[in-house]
N, C-alpha and C positions, 0 to 999 in steps of 0.2 A: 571872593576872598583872595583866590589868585590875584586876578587884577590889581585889587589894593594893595597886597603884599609886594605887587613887583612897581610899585612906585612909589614903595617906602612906605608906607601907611598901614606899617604891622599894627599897631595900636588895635587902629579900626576893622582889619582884618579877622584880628583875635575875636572883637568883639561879636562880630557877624557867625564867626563860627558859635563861638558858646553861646550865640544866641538858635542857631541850627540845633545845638546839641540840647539845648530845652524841648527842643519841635521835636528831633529825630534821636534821641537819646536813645532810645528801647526799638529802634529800626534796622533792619540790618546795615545801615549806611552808619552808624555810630561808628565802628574802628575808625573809616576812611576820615571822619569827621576830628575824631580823636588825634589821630596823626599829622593831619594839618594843623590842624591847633597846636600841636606838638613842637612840630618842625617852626611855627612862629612863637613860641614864646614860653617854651622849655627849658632852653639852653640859661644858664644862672640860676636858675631855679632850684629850690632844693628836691631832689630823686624820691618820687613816690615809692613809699616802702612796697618791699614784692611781699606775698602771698608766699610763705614756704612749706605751709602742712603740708604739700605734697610733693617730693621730689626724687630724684636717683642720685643713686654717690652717696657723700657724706652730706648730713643735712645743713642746708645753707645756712650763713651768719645775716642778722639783719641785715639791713643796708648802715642801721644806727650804729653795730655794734664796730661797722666798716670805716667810720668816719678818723681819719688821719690818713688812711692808702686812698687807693685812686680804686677804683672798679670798673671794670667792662662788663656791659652786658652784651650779653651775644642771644639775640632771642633769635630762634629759628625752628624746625617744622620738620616731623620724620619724611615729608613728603618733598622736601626744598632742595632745586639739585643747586641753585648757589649756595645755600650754607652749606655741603659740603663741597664747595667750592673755595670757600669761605676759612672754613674749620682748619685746614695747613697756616694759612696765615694767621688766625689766631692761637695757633698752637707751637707757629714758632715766636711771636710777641709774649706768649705766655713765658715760654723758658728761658728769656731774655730779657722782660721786666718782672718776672717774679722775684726773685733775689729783691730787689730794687722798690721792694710792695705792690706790685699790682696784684689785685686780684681778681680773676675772669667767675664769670653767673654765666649760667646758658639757660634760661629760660625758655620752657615751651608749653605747647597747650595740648587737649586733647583734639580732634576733630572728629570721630567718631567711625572711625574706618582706618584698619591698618593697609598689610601687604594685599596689593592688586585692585585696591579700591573695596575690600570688600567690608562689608559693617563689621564692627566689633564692640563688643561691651568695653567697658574704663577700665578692667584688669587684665585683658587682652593686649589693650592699645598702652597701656603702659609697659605691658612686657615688648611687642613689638618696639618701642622707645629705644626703651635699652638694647634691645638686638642692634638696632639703627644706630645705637649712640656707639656701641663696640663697636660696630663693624667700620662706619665710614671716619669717626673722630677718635682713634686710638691714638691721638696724642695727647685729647685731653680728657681722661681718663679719671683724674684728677680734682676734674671740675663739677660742682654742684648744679644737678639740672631742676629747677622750681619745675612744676608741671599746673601752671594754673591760665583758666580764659582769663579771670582777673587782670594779672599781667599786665596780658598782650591791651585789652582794655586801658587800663590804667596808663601805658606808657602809647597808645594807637599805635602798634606796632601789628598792621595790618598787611606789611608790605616784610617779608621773610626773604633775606637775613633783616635786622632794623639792629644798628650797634647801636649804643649808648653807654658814653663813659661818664665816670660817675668822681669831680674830683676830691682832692683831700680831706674839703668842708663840707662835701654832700652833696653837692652842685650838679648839676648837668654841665660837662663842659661839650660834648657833643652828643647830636642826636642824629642819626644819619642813617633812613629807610635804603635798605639795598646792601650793594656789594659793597666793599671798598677795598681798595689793594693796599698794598703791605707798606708801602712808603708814607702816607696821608696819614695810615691808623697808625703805623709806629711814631710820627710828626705828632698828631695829637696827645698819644698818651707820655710820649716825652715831654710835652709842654705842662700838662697835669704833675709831672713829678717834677719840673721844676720849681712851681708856684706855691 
């Protein structure tokens, strides 16, 4: 699929994945699958609604009920040292296009093991969460955290941090696995609130 994709031949690349994801759908290679697919033919798109029964902060608003602002999704991992790498830059974008409507998600999942690697039950590892979310992102504080595998499923957001911003009409205007610095992501989401 790489190959096809870097010679232009998204089309057929797509189709080779979602033909993969028939074969290996319920394999643990499904996210990695999911997020190529992604990364080719996401962006325009209208934004797979998220999973919110379960969250931290205040309970999240659709993605439907979001449509006229622009949204970031910030999906990242109590265990991820770039999202909080990550987290200052989205949190000074936040205080600087919130006025302006944006609105930031942070989306994450459980994994099944908090502090030090060691196992934890789902109400363990969601209080570890939140420990995580005070501790290393007290800027955004603010912001609604979904807590579902769905998700990360839904959007192949296999690779922690994975932004994705979400424009006026619903759209995917970027999908972009990893880090990104403060100049690119503030470039995109001002391009979202111009359109």
């Amino acid at each position: 699929a790489q190959v096809l994709a870097a010679h232009g031949q998204n089309a057929q690349a797509a189709a080779l994945l979602r033909r993969a994801l028939a074969t290996y759908g319920n394999t643990s290679i499904s996210p990695r699958l999911h997020k190529n697919l992604n990364l080719l033919s996401l962006t325009k798109l209208p934004a797979p609604p998220l999973n919110t029964s379960e969250y931290l902060g205040t309970r999240p608003a659709p993605l439907s009920q979001l449509k006229g602002s622009p949204v970031l999704l910030f999906f990242w991992a109590h265990w991820c040292g770039d999202c909080k790498y990550e987290g200052p830059i989205i949190s000074r974008l936040g205080s600087e296009f919130a006025p302006k409507g944006l609105t930031i998600l942070a989306p994450t999942q459980l994994y099944g093991y908090a502090a030090k690697g060691e196992d934890a039950k789902p109400k363990d590892e969601i209080a570890y969460i939140g420990q995580v979310w005070q501790h290393f992102y007290p800027g955004l504080q603010s912001v609604s955290v979904p807590i579902s595998k769905a998700n990360f499923t839904n959007y192949g957001a296999s690779t922690t941090p994975t932004l994705v911003l979400v424009d006026r009409k619903g759209r995917v205007a970027l999908y972009h696995p990893g880090l990104m610095e403060y100049d690119d992501l503030r470039s995109a989401i001002e391009k979202t609130l111009s359109n």
